[in-house]
C-alpha positions in Angstrom: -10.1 -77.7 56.1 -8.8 -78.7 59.6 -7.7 -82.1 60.4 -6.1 -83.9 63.1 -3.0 -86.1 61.8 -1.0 -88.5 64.3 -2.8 -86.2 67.0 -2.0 -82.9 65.7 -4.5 -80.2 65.0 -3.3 -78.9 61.5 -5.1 -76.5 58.7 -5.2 -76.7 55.1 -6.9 -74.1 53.1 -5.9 -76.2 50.2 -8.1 -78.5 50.7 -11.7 -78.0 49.5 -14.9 -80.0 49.6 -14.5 -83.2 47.8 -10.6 -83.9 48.3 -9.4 -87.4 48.7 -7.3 -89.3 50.9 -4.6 -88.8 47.8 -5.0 -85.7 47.3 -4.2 -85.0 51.0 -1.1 -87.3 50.3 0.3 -85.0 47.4 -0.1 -82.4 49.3 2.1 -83.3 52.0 4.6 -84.7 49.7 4.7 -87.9 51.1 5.2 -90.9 48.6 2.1 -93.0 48.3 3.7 -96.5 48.2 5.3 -95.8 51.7 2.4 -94.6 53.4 -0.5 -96.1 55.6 -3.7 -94.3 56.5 -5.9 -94.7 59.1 -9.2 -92.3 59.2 -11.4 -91.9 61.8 -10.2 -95.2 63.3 -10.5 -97.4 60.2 -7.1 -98.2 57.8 -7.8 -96.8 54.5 -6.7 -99.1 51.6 -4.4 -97.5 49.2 -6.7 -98.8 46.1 -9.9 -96.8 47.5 -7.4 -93.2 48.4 -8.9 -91.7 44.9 -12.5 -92.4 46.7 -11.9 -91.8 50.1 -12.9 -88.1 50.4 -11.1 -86.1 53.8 -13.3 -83.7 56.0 -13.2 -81.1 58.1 -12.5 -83.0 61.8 -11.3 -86.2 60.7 -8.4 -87.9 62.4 -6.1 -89.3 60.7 -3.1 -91.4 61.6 -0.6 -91.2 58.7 2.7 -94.0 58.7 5.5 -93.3 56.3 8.0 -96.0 56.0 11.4 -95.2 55.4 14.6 -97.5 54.4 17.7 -97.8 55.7 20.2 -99.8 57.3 23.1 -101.9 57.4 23.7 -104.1 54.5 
């Protein structure tokens, strides 16, 4: 499956016809309660991610937050 993510062109082969938006997130290891998704221009809710399926061409813009700081 090809996708672009934050404007890159990437492959996954792992991907097959009928993966989800959390599926796609497991796969690039990112933890789901730090992430934000947009696809194809719209945010994705992290409720509906089990129901959102990913295709081949969508663009998707993908914010991990990270902690850190001075205390």
């Amino acid at each position: 499956m090809q996708l672009v993510i934050n404007g890159q062109n990437r492959e996954f082969p792992e991907l097959s016809a009928g993966a989800n938006v959390f599926d796609l997130i497991a796969l690039l290891g990112l933890k789901n309660d730090r992430v934000a998704i947009e696809q194809n221009g719209e945010i994705v809710s992290r409720s509906a991610w089990e129901n959102v399926l990913v295709r081949s061409g969508d663009k998707l813009e993908i914010v991990h937050f990270v902690g850190g700081g001075k205390a």
